[in-house]
C-alpha positions as CSV (number, residue, x, y, z in Angstrom):
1,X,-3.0,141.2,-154.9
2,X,-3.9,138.2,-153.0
3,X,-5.0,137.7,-149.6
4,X,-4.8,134.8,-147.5
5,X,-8.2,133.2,-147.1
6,X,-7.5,132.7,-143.5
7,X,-7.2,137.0,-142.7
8,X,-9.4,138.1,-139.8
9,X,-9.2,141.9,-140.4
10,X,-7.8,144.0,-143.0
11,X,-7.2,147.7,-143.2
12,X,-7.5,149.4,-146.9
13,X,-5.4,152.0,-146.8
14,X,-6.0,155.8,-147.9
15,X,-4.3,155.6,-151.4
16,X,-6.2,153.0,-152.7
17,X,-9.2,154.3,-154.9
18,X,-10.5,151.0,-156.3
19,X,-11.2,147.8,-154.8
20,X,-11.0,145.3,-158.3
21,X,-13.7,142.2,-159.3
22,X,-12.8,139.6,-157.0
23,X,-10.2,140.9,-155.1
24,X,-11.3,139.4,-151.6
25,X,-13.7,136.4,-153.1
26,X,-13.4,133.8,-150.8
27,X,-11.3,134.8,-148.2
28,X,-13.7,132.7,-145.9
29,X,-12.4,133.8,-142.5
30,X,-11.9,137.6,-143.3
31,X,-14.1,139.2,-140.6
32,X,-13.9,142.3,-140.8
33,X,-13.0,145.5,-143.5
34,X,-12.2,148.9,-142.9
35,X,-11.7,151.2,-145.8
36,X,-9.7,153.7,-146.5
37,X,-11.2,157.3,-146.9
38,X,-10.3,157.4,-150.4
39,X,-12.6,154.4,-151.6
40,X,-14.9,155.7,-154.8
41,X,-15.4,151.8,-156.1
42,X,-15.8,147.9,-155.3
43,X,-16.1,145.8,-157.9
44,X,-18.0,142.9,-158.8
45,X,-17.3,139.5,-156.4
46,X,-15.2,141.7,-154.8
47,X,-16.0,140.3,-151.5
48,X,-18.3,137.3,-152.2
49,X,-17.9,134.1,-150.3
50,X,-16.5,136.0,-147.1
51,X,-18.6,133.8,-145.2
52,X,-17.4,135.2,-141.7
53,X,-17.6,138.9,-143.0
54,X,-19.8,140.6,-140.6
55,X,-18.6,143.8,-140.1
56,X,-17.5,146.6,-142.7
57,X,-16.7,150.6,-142.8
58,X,-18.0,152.1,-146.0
59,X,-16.5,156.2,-146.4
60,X,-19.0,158.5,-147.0
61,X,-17.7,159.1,-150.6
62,X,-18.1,155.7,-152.5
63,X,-19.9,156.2,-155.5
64,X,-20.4,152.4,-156.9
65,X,-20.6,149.0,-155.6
66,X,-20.6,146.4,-158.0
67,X,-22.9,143.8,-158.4
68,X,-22.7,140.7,-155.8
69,X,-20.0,142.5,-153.9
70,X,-20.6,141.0,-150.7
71,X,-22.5,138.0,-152.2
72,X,-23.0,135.0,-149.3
73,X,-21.6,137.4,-146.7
């Protein structure tokens, strides 16, 4: 999957379990993440370089967060 680097807001939805290495990396103007419920793991770089990223919604049942997830955020 790949997300425009100029999202403001994006909504993971409740059947995603996994967030993959790098899915988000450098989506510079995405400000903002809610997860779904369901989220048990973020990978690595998954959100680096998200330079506007200020605001996210972790569920209360994630279990891992890979390393440099949210690097330069």
């Amino acid at each position: 999957m790949t997300v425009s680097n100029i999202a403001s807001f994006e909504k993971i939805q409740d059947n995603i379990v996994k967030i993959g290495n790098s899915s988000f990396a450098e989506c510079s103007y995405l400000e903002e993440v809610n997860f779904g419920k369901n989220i048990k793991s973020i990978g690595d770089y998954a959100f680096s370089n998200c330079y506007y990223l200020t605001n996210i919604s972790l569920p209360s049942g994630i279990n891992e967060i890979g390393n440099n997830a949210f690097q330069h955020c």
